[in-house]
C-alpha positions as CSV (number, residue, x, y, z in Angstrom):
1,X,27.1,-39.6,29.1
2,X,24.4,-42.6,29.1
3,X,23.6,-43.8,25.9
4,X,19.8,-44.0,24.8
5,X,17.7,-46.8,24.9
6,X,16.9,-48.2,21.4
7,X,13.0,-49.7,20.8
8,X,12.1,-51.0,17.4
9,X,8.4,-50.2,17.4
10,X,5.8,-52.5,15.3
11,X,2.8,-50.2,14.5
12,X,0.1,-50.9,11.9
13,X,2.0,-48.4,9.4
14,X,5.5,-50.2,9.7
15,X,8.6,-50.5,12.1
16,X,10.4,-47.9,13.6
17,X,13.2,-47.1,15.1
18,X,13.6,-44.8,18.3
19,X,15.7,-44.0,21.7
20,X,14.6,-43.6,24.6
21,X,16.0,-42.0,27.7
22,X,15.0,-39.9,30.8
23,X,12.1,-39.7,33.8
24,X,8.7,-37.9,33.5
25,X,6.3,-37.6,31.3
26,X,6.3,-39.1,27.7
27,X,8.0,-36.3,24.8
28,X,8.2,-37.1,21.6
29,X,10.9,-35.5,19.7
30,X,11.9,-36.2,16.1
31,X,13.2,-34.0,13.3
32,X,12.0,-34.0,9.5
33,X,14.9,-35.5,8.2
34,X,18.0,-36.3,10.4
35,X,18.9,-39.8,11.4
36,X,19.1,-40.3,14.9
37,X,21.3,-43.1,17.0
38,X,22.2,-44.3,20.6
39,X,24.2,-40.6,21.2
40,X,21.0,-39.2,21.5
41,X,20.3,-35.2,20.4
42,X,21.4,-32.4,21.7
43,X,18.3,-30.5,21.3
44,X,16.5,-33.8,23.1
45,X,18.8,-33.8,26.0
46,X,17.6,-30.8,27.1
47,X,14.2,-32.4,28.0
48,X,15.7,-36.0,30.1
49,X,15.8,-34.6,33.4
50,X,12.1,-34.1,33.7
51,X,10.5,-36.1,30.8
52,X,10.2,-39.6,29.5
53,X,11.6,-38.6,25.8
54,X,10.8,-40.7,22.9
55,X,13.4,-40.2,19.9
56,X,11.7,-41.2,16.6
57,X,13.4,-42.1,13.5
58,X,10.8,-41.6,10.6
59,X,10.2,-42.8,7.8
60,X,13.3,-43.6,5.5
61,X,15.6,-43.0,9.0
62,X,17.6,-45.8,10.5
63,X,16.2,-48.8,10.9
64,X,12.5,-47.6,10.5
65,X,10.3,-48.8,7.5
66,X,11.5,-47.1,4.0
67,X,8.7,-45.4,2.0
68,X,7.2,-47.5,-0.7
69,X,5.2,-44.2,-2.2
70,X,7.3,-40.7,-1.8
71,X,4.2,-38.9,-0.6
72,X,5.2,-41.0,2.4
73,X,8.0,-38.4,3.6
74,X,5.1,-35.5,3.5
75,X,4.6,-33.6,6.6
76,X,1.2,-34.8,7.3
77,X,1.7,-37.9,6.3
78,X,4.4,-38.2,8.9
79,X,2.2,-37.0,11.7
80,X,0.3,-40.2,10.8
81,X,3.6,-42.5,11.5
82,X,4.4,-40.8,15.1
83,X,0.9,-41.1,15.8
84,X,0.8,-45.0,14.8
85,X,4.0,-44.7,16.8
86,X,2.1,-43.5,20.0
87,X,-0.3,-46.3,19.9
88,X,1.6,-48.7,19.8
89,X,3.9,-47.4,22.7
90,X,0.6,-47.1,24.2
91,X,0.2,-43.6,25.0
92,X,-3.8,-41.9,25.1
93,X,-1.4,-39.0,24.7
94,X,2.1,-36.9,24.9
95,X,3.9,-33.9,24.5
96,X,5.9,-33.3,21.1
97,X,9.0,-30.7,21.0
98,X,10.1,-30.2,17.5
99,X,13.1,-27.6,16.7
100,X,13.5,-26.4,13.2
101,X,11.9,-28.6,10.7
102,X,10.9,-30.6,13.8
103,X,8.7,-27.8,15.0
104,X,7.2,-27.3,11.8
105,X,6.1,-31.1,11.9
106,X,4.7,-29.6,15.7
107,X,2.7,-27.6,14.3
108,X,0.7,-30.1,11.7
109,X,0.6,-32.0,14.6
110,X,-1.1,-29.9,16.5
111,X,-3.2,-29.1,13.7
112,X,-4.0,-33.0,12.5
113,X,-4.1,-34.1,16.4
114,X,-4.4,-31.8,19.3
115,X,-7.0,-34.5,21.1
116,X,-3.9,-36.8,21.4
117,X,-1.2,-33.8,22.7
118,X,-0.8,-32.7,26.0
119,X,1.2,-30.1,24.3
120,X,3.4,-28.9,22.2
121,X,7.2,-27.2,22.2
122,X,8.3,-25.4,18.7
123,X,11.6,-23.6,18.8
124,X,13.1,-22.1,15.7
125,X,10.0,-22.9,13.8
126,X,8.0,-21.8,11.4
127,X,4.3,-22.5,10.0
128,X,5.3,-21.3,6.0
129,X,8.0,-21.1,3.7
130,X,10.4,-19.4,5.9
131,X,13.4,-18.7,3.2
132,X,10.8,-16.7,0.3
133,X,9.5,-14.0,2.7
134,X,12.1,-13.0,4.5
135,X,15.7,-11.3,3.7
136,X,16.3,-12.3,7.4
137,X,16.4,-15.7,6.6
138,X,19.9,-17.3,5.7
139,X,18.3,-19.3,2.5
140,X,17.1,-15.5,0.8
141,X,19.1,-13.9,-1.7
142,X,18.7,-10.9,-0.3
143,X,20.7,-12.3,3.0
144,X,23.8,-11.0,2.9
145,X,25.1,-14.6,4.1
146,X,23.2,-16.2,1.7
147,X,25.9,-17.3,-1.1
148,X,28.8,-18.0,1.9
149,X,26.0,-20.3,2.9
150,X,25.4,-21.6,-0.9
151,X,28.9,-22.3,-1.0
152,X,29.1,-24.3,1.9
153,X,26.6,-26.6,1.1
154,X,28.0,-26.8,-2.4
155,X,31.2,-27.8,-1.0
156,X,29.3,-30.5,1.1
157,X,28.3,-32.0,-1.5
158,X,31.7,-32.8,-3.1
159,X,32.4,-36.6,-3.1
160,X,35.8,-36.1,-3.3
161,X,35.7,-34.8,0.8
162,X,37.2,-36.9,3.1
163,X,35.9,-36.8,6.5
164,X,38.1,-34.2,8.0
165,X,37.5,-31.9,5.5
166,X,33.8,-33.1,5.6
167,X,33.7,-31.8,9.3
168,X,35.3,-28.6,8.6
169,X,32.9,-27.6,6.3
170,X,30.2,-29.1,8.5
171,X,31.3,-26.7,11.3
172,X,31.9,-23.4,9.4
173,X,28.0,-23.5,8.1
174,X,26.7,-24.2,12.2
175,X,28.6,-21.4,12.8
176,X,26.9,-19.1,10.9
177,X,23.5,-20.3,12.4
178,X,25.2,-18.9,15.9
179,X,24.9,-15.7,17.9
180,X,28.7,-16.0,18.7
181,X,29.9,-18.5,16.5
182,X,33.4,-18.5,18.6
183,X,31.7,-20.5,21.1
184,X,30.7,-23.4,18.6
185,X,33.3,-25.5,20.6
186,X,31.4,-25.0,23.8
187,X,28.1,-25.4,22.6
188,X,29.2,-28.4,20.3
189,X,31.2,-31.4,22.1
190,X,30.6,-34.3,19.9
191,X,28.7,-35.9,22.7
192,X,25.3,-36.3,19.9
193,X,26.3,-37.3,16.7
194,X,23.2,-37.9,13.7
195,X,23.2,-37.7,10.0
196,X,20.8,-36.9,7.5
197,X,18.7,-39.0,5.5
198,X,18.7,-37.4,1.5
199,X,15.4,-38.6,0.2
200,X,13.8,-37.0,3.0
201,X,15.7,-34.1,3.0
202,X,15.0,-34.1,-1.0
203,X,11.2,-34.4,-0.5
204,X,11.3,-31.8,2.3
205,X,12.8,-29.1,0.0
206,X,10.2,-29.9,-2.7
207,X,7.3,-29.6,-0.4
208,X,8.7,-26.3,1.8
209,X,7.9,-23.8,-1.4
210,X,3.8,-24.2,-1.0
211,X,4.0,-25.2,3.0
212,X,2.0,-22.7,4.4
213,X,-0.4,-23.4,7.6
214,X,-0.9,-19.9,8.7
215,X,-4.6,-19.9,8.1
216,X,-5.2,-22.8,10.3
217,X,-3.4,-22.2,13.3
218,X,-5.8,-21.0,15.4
219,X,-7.5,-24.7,14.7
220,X,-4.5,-25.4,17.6
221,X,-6.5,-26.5,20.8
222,X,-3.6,-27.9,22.6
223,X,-1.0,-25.3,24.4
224,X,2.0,-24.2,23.0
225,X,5.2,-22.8,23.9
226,X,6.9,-21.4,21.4
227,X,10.7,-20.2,21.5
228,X,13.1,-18.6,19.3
229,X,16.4,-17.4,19.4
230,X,16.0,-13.3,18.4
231,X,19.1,-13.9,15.8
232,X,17.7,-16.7,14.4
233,X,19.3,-16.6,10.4
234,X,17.5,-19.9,9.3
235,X,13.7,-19.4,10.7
236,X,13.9,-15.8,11.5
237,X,12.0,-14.6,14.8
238,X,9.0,-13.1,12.9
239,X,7.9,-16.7,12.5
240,X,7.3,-17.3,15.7
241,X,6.0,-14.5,16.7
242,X,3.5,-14.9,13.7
243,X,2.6,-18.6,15.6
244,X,2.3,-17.0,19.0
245,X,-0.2,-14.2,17.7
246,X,-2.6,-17.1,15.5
247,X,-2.2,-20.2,17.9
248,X,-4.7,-19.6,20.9
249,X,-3.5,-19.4,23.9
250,X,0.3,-19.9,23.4
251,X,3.3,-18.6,25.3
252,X,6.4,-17.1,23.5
253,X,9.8,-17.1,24.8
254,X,12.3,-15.2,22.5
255,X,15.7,-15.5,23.5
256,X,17.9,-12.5,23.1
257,X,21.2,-13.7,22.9
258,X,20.5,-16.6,20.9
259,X,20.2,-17.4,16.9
260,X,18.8,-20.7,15.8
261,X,19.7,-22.8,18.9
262,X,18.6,-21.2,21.7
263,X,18.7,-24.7,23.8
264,X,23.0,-24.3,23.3
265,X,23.7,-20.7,23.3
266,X,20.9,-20.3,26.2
267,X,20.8,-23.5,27.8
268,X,19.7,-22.5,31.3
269,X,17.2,-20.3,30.9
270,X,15.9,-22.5,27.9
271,X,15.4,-25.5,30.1
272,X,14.2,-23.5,32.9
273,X,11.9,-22.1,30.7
274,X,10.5,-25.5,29.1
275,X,10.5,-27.4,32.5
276,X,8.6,-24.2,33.8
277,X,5.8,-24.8,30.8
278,X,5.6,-28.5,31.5
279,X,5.2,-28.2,35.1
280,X,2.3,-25.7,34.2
281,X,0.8,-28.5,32.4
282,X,0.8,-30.9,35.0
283,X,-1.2,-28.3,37.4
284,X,-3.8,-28.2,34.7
285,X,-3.6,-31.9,34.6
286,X,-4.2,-32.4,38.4
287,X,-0.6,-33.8,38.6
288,X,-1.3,-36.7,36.0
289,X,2.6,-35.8,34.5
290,X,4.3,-36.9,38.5
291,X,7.3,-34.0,37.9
């Protein structure tokens, strides 16, 4: 598979670090705290064939600028680097797909700076605390997955893992985030491969108990399409449909045999889907996008 392009951005809020790869329109893509490198994503991949796809490693990720203040690694104040990241890249404006903590970043974006979006893609996402209201979620007691889950990342944790066992343990928590875990080897061919950067990661789970947007959503002027897997254990389906019903305007795909990664389990219809929502763009946009 062709490798992604790396760019070291200078923007007036620091260097960053991101890949680049495809044809189309320009996409960012990040997530709140994984590291990405020249494999790519394979939630990113999904979007080369018909967009320009701009892979950003935030603050405290890879080779972009380390935080010199921890409110820094907050949600809004990370809308503020990808936007300093558009400048500079010299974009009046792009689309942003986000899945999972990267479509909660999506939606402060579109919240912060719809003016400068052409619009937005959140899958598996969430606008509040997704783990305190819901026993659906994975991350509430009340899941009956929850301490197998626990466990898991316990075990993680342990020093003492060497890599194997490392990647074991890795694979038997995606699983459970799967519709039919039995196909994780289909779904996941070691094509991508990222890590995770701990201090944001740490920050992330310090702000996610008072993250709630709710109330603001319909302040989202910029179209949306918003997807979820029906299945979905770690931002259960209820949060998106909450998002479709506030955010003006926006389209909801829910995909039935999918749980969190609907761009894996469903990959057809999921890009079909997204290309079909981009493509509507561009006819509102008089063909400015060149699909």
């Amino acid at each position: 598979m062709e490798k992604w392009k790396q760019l070291i951005i200078d923007t007036e809020r620091g260097i960053f670090e991101v890949f680049t790869k495809g044809e189309g329109p320009p996409l960012c893509v990040t997530h709140h705290y994984s590291v990405f490198n020249e494999t790519g994503d394979y939630f990113a991949e999904m979007f080369t064939p018909f967009c320009t796809v701009y892979l950003v490693n935030l603050r405290e990720a890879g080779q972009s600028v380390k935080a010199e203040q921890p409110y820094q690694l907050s949600m809004l104040e990370t809308i503020f680097d990808l936007e300093a990241v558009r400048n500079s890249l010299g974009f009046d404006q792009w689309l942003f797909a986000g899945h999972s903590t990267g479509g909660m970043l999506g939606v402060i974006y579109g919240i912060a700076a719809a003016e400068n979006l052409t619009g937005l893609l959140l899958v598996g996402a969430a606008a509040r605390d997704y783990a305190a209201f819901s026993s659906d979620c994975i991350y509430n007691e009340a899941h009956p997955e929850f301490q197998k889950m626990q466990d898991l990342l316990e075990a993680l944790k342990r020093e003492e893992l060497n890599p194997e066992e490392k990647k074991e343990l890795a694979i038997q928590r995606t699983k459970l985030s799967l519709h039919q875990p039995d196909r994780y080897p289909h779904y996941f061919n070691a094509e991508h491969t990222k890590s995770i950067s701990a201090m944001r990661l740490d920050f992330f789970s310090r702000e996610l108990p008072i993250f709630d947007v709710t109330r603001k959503l319909d302040s989202i002027s910029v179209p949306a399409w918003i997807a979820c897997g029906e299945h979905d254990v770690q931002c259960p389906l209820l949060y998106s449909l909450e998002m479709n019903e506030r955010i003006p305007g926006s389209q909801l795909a829910i995909f039935s045999n999918s749980n969190h990664y609907p761009f894996l389990e469903e990959k057809s219809k999921f890009v079909q889907e997204a290309r079909s929502f981009i493509e509507e763009l561009d006819t509102q946009n008089k063909g400015r996008f060149n699909i």
